[in-house]
C-alpha positions as CSV (number, residue, x, y, z in Angstrom):
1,X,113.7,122.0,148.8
2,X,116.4,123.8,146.8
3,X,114.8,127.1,145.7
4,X,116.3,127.9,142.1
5,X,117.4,131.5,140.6
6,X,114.3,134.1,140.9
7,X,113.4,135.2,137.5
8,X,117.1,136.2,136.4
9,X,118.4,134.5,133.4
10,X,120.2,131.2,133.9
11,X,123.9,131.6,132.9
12,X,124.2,128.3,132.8
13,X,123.1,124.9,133.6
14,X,122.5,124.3,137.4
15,X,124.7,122.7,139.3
16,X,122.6,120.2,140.8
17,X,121.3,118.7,137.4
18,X,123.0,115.8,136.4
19,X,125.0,115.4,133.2
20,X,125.9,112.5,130.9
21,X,129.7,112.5,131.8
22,X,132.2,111.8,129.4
23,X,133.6,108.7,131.0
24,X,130.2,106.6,130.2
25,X,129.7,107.9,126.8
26,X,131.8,105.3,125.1
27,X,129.4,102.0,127.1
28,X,126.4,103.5,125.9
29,X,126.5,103.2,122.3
30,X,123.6,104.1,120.5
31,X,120.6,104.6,122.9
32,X,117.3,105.8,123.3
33,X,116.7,108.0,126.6
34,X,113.7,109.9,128.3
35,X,113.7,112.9,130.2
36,X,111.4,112.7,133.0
37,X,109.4,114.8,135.6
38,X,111.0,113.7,139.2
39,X,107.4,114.7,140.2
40,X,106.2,112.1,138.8
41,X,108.6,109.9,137.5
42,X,106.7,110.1,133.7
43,X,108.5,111.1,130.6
44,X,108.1,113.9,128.9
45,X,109.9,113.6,126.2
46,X,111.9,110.7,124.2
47,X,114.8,110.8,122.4
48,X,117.4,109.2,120.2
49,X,121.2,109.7,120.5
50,X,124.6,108.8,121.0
51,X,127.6,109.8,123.5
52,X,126.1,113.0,125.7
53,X,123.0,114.1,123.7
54,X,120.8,114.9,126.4
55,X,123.2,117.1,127.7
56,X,122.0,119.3,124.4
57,X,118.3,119.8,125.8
58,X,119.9,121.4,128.8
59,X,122.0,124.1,127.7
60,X,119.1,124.5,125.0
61,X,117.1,125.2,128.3
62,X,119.8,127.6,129.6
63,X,120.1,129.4,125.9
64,X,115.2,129.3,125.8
65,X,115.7,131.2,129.3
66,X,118.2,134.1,128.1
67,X,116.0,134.5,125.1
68,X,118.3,133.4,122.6
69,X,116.0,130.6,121.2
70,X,112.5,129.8,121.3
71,X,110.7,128.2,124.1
72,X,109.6,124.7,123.2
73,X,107.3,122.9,125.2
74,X,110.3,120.7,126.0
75,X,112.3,123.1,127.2
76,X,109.7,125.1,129.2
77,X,109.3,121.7,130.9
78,X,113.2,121.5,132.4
79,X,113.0,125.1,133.3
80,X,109.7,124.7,135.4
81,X,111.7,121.5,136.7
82,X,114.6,123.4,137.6
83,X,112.2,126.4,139.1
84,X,111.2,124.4,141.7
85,X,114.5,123.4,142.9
86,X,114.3,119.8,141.5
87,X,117.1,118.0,138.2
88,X,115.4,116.4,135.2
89,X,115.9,112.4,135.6
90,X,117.5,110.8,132.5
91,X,116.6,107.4,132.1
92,X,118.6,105.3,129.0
93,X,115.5,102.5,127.8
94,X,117.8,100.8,125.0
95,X,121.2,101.2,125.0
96,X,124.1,99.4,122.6
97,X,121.9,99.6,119.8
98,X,123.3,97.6,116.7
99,X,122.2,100.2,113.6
100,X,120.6,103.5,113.2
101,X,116.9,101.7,111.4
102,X,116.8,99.8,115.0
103,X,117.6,103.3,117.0
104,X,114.5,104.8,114.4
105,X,112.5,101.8,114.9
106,X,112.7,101.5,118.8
107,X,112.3,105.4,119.8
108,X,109.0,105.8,117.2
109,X,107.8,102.6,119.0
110,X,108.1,104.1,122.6
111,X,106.8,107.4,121.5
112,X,104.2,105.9,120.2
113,X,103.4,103.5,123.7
114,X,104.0,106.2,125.6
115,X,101.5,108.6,124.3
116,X,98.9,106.0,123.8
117,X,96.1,106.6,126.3
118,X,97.9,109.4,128.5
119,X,96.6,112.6,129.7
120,X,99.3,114.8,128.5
121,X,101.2,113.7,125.5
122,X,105.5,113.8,125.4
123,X,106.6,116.9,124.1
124,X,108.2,115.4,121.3
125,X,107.5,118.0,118.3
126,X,107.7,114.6,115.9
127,X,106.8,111.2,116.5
128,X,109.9,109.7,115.3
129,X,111.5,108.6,112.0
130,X,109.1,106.9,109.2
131,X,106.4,106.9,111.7
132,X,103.9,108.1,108.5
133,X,105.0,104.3,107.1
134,X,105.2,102.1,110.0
135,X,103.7,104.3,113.3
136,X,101.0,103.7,115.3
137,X,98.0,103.0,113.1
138,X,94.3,102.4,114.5
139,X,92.4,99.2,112.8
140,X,89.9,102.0,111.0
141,X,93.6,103.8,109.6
142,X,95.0,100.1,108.8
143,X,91.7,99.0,107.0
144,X,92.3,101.8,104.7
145,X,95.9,101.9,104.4
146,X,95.8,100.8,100.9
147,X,93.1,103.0,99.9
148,X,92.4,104.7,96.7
149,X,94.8,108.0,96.0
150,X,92.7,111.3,96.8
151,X,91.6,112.8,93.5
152,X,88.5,115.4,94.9
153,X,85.9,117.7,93.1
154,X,86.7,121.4,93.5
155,X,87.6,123.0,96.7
156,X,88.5,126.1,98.0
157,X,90.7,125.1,100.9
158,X,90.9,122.1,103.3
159,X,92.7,121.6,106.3
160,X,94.4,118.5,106.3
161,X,95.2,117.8,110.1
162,X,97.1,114.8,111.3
163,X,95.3,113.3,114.1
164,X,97.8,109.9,115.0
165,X,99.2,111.5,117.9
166,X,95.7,112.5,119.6
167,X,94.0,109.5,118.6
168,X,97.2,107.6,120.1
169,X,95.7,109.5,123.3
170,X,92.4,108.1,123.2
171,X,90.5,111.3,121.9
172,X,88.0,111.0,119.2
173,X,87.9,111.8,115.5
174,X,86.2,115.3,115.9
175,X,88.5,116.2,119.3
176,X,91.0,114.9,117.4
177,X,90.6,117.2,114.6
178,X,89.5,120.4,116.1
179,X,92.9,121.6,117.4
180,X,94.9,123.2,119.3
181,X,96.0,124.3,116.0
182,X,98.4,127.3,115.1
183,X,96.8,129.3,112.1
184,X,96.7,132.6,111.5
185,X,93.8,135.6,111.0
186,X,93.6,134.8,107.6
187,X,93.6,131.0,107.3
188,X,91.1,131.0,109.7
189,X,88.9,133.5,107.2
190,X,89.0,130.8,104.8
191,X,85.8,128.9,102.9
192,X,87.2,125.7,104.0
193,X,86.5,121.8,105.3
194,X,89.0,120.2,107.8
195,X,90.0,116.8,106.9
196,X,91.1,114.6,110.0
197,X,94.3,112.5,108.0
198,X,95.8,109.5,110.0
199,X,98.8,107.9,109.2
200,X,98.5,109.9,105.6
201,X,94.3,108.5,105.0
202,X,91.7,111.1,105.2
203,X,89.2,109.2,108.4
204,X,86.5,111.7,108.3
205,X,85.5,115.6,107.0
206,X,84.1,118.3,109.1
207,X,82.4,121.5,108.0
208,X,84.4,124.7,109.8
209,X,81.6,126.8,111.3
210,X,84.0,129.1,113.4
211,X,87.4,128.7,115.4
212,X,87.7,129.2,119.1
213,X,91.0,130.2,120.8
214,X,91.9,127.6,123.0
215,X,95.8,127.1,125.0
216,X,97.2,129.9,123.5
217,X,95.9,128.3,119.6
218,X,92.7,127.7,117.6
219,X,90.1,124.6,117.6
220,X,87.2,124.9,115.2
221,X,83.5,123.9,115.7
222,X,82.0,122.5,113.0
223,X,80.0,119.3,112.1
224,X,81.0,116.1,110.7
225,X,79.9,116.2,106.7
226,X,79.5,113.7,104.1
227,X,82.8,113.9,101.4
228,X,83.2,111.0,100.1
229,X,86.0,112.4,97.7
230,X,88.0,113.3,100.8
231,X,87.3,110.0,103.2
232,X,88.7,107.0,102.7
233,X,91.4,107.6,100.2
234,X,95.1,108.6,100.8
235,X,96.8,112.2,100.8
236,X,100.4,110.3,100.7
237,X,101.3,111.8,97.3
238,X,100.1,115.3,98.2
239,X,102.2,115.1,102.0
240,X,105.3,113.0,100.9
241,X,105.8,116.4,98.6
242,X,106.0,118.7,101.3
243,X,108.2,117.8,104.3
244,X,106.8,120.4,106.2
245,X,103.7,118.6,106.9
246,X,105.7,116.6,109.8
247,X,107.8,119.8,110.5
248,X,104.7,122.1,111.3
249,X,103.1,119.5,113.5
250,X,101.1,117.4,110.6
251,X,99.0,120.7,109.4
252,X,98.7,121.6,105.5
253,X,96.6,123.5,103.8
254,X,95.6,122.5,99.9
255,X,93.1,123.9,97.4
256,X,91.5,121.4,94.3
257,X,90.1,122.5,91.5
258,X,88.7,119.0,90.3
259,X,90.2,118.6,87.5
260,X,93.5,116.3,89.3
261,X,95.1,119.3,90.6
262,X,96.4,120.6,94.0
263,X,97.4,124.4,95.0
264,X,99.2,124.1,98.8
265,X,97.6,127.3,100.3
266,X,100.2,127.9,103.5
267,X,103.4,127.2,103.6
268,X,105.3,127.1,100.4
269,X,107.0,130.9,99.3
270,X,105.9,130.0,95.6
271,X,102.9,127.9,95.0
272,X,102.1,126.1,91.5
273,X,99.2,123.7,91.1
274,X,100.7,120.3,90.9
275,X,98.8,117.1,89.6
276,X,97.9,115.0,91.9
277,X,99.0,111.8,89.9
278,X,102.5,111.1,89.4
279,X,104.1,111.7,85.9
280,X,104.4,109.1,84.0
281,X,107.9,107.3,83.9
282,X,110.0,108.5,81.0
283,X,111.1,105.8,78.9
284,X,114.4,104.4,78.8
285,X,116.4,105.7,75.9
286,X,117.9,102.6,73.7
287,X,121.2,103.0,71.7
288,X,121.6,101.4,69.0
289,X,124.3,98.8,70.5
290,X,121.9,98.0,72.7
């Protein structure tokens, strides 16, 4: 076995990983690719590009071990790959894709297969593109995809906590819900109720007793309570508002005060109550030659 750099930082990418050369990018088209664990063979993570994209997550890795970005769970992957002396395995699934929807549709789908009923789930920080409109969906999440919009009594603060890509792994509601979740001192201090939201329907409300650290993050204990208000009806009007839901690995935080208002509680600079029903359509104006 080839025994890699001790602990000094990589300059750059190591000469015995292979890269997407240049004279293949033109055959490839539009393609979705994995990077795998030669350990194992598995992917770890799934991704979407064109011409020599994976080349990207390497030099990424290079730039994570010099500490001039942050360590993803991606890239902490290829370096622990390249550690032990071993090259990351690229493996094209689709290749000479017609249009970008298809290249959105078939990466969400694999992500989606892939993490379905595995131990460890890809590193993928998002599950693909529109995967809140057409992803993996349980029958329980499908049976209430048309379900009433969320309109509550008065709340302090609940947690709504995107569960797909756990549930995709076979973990229940509550394990689902619980974490590993990055919140700080003072989120944590909160009188609040956690709200397990898949595929943008609330599936089922837990009281938050106290949080646990757990991997480096938090999971709560609590038990499962009875909200009607917050179960069975859809959060999309409250999510599609603030993209940072997907970007902050499905978490948001969001006070009601039961009269048809919101107040997002982490994550926006400014927060304003916003009504939780749309405004009504203005009216067309009509001139007089028409």
């Amino acid at each position: 076995m080839r025994f890699l750099f001790g602990r000094r930082p990589l300059k750059t990418v190591p000469s015995f990983q292979p890269m997407v050369p240049a004279e293949v990018e033109k055959d490839l088209g539009l393609y979705v690719y994995a990077l795998c664990d030669p350990a194992t063979g598995r992917p770890f993570y799934v991704g979407q590009g064109r011409r020599s994209r994976p080349n990207q997550h390497f030099t990424e890795a290079v730039e994570a071990d010099r500490g001039e970005r942050a360590l993803s769970d991606k890239l902490e992957v290829i370096l622990d790959i390249w550690r032990a002396g071993e090259a990351v395995e690229i493996v094209f699934l689709r290749r000479g894709i017609k249009d970008e929807e298809t290249l959105d549709d078939v990466e969400a789908a694999v992500i989606d297969a892939l993490n379905l009923g595995a131990a460890e789930a890809l590193t993928n920080q998002l599950s693909g593109n529109d995967v809140e409109a057409r992803g993996f969906l349980s029958l329980d999440a499908a049976c209430g995809r048309f379900a009433p919009p969320v309109d509550p009594g008065p709340y302090d603060a609940v947690f709504l906590l995107n569960i797909a890509r756990s549930r995709a792994r076979g973990l229940s509601v509550y394990d689902a819900a619980r974490g590993d979740w990055s919140f700080g001192e003072k989120q944590r201090a909160w009188n609040a109720v956690a709200v397990a939201v898949e595929r943008g329907v609330g599936v089922a409300c837990f009281g938050i007793d106290d949080w646990q650290p757990r991997n480096g993050k938090w999971a709560f204990v609590g038990d499962e309570i009875e909200a009607p208000d917050l179960v069975g009806v859809s959060y999309r009007r409250i999510l599609e508002r603030h993209p940072f839901w997907q970007r902050n690995g499905g978490r948001l935080i969001v006070s009601f005060d039961g009269e048809g208002n919101y107040l997002p509680l982490w994550g926006e600079k400014e927060p304003e109550w916003t009504p939780l029903a749309p405004p009504p359509p203005k009216k067309q104006r009509r001139f007089w030659w028409g």
